[in-house]
Chimera marker file (.cmm) of the C-alpha trace (Angstrom):
<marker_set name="trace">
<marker id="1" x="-29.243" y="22.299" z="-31.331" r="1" g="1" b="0" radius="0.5"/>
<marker id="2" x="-28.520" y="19.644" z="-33.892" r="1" g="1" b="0" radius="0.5"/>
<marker id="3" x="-28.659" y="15.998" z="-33.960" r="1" g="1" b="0" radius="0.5"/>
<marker id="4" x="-24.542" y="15.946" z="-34.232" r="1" g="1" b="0" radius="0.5"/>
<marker id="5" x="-24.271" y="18.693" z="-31.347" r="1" g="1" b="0" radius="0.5"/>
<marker id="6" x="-26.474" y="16.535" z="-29.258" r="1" g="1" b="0" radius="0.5"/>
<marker id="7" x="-24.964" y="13.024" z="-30.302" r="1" g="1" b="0" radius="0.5"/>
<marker id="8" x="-21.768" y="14.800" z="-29.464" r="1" g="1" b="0" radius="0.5"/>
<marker id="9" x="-22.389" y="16.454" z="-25.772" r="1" g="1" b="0" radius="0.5"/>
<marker id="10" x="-24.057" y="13.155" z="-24.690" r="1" g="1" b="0" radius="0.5"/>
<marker id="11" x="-21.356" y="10.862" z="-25.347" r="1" g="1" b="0" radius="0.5"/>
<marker id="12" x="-19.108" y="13.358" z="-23.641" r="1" g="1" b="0" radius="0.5"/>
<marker id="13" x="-21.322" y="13.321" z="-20.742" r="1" g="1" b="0" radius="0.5"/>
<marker id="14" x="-22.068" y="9.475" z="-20.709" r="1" g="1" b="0" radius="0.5"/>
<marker id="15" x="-17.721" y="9.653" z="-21.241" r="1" g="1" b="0" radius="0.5"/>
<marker id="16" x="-16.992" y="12.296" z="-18.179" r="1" g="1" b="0" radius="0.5"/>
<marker id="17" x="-19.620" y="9.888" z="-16.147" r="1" g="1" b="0" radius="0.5"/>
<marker id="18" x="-18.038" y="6.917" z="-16.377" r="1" g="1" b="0" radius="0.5"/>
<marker id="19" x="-14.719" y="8.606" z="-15.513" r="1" g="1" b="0" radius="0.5"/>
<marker id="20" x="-15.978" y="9.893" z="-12.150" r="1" g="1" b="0" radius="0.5"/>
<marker id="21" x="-17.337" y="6.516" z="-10.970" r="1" g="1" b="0" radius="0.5"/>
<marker id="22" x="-13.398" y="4.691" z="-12.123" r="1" g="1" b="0" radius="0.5"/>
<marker id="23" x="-11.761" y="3.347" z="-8.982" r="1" g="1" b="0" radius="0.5"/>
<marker id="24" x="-9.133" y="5.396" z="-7.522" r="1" g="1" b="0" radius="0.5"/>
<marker id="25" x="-5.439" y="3.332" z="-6.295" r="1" g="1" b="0" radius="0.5"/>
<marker id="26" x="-5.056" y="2.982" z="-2.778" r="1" g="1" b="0" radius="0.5"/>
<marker id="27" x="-3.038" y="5.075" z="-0.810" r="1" g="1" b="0" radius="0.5"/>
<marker id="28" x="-0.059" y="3.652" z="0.432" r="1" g="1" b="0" radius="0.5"/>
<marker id="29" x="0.154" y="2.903" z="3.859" r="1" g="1" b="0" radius="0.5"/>
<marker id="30" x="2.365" y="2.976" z="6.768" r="1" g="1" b="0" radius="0.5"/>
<marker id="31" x="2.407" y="0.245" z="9.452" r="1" g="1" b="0" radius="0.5"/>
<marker id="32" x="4.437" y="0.973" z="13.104" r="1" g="1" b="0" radius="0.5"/>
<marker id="33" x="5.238" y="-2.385" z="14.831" r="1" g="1" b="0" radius="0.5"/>
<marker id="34" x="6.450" y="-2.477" z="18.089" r="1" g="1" b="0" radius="0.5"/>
<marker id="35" x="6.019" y="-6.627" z="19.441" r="1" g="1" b="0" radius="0.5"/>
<marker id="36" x="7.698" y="-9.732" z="17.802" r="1" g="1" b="0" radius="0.5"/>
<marker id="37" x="4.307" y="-10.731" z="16.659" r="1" g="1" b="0" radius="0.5"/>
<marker id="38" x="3.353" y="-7.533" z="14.802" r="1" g="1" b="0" radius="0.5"/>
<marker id="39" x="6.135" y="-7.585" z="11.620" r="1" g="1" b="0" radius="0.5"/>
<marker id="40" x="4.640" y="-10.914" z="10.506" r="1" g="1" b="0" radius="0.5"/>
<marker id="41" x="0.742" y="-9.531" z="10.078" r="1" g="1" b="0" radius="0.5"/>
<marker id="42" x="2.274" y="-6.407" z="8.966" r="1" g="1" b="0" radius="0.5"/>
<marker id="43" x="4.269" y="-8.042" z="5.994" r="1" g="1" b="0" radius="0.5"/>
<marker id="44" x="1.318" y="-10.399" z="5.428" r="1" g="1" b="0" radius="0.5"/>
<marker id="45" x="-1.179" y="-7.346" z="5.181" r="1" g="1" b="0" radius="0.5"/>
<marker id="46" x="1.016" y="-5.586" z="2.832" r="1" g="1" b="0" radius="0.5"/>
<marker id="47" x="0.378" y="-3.868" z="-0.466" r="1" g="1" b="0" radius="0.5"/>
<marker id="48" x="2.563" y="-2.025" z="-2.886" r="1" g="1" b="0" radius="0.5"/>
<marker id="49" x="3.626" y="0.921" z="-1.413" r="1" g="1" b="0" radius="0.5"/>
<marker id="50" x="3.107" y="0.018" z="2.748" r="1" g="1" b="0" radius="0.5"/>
<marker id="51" x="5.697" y="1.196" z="4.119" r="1" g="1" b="0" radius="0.5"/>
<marker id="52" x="6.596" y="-0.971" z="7.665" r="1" g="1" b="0" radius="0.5"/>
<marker id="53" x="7.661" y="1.191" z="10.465" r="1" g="1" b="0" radius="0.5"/>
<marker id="54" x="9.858" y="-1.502" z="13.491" r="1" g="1" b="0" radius="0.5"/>
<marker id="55" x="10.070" y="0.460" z="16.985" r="1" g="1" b="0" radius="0.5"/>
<marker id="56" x="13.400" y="-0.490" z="18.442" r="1" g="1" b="0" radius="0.5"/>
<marker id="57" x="13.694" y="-3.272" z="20.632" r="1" g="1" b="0" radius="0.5"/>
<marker id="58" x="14.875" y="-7.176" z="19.940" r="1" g="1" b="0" radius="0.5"/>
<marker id="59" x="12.540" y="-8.632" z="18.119" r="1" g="1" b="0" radius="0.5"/>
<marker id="60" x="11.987" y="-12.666" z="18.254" r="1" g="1" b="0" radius="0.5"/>
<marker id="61" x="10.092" y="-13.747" z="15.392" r="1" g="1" b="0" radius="0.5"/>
<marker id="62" x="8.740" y="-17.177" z="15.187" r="1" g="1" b="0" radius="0.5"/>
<marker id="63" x="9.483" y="-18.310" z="11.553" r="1" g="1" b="0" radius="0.5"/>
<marker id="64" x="11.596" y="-16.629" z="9.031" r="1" g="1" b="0" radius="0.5"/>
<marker id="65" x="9.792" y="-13.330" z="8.211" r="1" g="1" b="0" radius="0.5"/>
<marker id="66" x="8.708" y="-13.290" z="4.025" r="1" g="1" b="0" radius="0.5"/>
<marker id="67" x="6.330" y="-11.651" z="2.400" r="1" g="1" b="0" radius="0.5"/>
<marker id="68" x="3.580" y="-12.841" z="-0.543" r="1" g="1" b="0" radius="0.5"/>
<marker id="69" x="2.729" y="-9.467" z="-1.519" r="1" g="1" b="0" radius="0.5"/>
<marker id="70" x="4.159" y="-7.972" z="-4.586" r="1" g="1" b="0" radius="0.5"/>
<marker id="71" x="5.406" y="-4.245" z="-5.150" r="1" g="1" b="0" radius="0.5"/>
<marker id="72" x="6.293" y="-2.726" z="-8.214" r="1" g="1" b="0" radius="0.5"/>
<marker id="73" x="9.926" y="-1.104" z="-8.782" r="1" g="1" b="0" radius="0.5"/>
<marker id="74" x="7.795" y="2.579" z="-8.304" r="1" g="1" b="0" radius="0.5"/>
<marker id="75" x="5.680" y="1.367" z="-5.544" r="1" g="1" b="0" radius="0.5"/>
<marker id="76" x="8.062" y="-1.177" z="-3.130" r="1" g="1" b="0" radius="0.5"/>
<marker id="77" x="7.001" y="-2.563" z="0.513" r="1" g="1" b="0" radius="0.5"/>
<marker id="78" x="9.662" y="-1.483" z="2.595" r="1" g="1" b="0" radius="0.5"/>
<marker id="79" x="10.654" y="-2.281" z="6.170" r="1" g="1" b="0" radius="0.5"/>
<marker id="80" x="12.730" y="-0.004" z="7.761" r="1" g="1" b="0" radius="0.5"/>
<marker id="81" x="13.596" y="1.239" z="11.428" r="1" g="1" b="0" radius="0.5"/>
<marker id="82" x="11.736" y="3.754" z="13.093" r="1" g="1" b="0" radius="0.5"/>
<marker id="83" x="12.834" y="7.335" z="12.839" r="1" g="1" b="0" radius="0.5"/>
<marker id="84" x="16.437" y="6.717" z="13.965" r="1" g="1" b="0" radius="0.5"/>
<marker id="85" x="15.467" y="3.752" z="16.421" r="1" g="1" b="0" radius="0.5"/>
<marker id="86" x="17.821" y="0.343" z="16.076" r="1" g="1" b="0" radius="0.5"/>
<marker id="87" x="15.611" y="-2.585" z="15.816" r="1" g="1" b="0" radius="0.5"/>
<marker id="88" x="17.144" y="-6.512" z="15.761" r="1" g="1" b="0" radius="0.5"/>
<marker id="89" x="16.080" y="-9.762" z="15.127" r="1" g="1" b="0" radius="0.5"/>
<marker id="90" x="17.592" y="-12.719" z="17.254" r="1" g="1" b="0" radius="0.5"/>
<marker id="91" x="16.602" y="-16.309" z="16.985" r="1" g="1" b="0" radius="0.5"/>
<link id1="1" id2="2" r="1" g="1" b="0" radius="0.2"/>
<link id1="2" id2="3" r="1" g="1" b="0" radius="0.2"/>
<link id1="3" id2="4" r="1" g="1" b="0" radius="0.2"/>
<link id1="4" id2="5" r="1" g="1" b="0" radius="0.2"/>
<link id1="5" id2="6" r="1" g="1" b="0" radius="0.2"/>
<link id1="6" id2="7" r="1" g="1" b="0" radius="0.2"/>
<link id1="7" id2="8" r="1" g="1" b="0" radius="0.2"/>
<link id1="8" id2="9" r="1" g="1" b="0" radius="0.2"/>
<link id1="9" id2="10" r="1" g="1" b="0" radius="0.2"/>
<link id1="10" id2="11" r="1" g="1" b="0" radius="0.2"/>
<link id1="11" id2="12" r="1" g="1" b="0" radius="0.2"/>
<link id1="12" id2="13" r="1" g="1" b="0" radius="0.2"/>
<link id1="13" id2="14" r="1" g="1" b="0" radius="0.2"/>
<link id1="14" id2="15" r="1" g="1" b="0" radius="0.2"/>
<link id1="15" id2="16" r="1" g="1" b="0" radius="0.2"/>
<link id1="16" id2="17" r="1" g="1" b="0" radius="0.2"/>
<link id1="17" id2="18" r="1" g="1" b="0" radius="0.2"/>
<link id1="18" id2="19" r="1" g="1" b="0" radius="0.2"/>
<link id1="19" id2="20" r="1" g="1" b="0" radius="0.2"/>
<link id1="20" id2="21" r="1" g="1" b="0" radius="0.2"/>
<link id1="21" id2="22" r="1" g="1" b="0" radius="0.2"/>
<link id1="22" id2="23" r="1" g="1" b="0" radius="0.2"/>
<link id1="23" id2="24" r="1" g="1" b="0" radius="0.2"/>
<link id1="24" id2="25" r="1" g="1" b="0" radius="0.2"/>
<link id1="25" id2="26" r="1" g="1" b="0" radius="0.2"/>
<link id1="26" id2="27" r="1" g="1" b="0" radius="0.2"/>
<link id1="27" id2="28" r="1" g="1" b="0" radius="0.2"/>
<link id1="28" id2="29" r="1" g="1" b="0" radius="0.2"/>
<link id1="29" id2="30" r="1" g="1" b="0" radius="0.2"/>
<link id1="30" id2="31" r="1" g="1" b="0" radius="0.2"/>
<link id1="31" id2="32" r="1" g="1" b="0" radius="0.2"/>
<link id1="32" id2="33" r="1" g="1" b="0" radius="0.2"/>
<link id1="33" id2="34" r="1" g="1" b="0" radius="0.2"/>
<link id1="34" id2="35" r="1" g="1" b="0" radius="0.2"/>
<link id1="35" id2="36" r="1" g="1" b="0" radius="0.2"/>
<link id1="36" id2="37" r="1" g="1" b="0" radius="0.2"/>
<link id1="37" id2="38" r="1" g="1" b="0" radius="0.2"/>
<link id1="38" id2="39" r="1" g="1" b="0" radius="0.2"/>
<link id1="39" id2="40" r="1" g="1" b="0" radius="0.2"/>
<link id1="40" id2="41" r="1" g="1" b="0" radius="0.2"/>
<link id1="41" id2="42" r="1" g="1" b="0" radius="0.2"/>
<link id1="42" id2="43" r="1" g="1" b="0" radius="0.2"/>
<link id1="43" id2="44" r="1" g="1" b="0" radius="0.2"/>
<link id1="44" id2="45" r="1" g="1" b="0" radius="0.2"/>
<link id1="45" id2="46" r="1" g="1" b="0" radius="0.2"/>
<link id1="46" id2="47" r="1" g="1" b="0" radius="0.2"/>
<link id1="47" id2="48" r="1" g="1" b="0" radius="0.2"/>
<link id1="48" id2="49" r="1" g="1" b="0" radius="0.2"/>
<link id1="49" id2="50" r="1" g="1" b="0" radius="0.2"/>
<link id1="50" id2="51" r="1" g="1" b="0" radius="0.2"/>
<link id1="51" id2="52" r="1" g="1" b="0" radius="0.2"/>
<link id1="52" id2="53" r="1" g="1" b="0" radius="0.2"/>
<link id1="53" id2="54" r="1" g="1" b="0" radius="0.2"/>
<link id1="54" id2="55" r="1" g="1" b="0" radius="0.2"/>
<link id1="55" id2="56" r="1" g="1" b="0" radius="0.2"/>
<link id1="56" id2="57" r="1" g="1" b="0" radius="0.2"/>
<link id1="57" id2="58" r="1" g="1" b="0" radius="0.2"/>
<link id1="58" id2="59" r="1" g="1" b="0" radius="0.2"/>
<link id1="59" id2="60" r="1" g="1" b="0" radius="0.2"/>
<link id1="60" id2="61" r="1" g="1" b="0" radius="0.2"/>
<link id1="61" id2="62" r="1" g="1" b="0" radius="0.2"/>
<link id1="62" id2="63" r="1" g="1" b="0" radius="0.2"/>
<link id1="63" id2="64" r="1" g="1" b="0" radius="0.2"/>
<link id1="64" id2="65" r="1" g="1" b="0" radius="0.2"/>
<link id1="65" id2="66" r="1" g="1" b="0" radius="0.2"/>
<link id1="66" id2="67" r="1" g="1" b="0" radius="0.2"/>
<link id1="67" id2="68" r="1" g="1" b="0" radius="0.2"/>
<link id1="68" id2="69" r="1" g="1" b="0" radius="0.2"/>
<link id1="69" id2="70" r="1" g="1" b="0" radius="0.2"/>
<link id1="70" id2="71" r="1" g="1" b="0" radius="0.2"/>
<link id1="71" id2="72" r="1" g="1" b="0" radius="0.2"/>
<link id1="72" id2="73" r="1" g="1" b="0" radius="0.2"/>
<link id1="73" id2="74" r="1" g="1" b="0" radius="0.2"/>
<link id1="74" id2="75" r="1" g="1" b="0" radius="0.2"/>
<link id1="75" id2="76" r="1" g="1" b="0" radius="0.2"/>
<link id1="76" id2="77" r="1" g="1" b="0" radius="0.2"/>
<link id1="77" id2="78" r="1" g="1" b="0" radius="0.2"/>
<link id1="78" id2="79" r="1" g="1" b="0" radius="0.2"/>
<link id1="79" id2="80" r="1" g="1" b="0" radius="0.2"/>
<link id1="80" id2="81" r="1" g="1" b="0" radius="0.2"/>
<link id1="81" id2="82" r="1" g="1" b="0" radius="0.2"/>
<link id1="82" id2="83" r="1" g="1" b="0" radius="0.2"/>
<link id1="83" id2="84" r="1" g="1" b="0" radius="0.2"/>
<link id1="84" id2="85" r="1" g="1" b="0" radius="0.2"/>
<link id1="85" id2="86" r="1" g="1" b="0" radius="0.2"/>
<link id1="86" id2="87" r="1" g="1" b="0" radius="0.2"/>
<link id1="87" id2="88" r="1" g="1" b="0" radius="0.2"/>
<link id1="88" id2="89" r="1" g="1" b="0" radius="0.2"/>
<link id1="89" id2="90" r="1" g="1" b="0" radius="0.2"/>
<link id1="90" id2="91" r="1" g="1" b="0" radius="0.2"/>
</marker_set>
């Protein structure tokens, strides 16, 4: 083997290496809440792509519900019902 050849397969190597140790994104998660205190941690837990599940029922929350978190236009946190359960907020 030559000195190119073998230049040449162990920078591939030391390349293919490095690209099985990159980090890999998270998967997105989905988050079922079912009690008044539960959509607050969820939207304060959230990352792009969570996906916030709300079990019907009335649901009281303690201070206006906002999130921090930021999701992209491809990857969005959304909060929608469960299956086809109705879910409200009251004051």
């Amino acid at each position: 083997m030559s000195r190119r050849t073998a230049l040449t397969l162990a920078s591939a190597l030391a390349v293919g290496a490095g690209l099985a140790v990159l980090p890999t994104p998270a998967q997105a998660a989905t988050v079922v809440v079912d009690t008044s205190a539960e959509p607050t941690s969820a939207l304060s837990s959230a990352t792009a792509g969570t996906t916030i599940q709300v079990r019907a029922g009335t649901y009281y929350p303690t201070a206006t519900l906002q999130s921090t978190a930021n999701g992209t236009s491809s990857s969005r946190i959304n909060l929608q019902p469960y299956g086809s359960e109705t879910a409200r907020t009251s004051p």
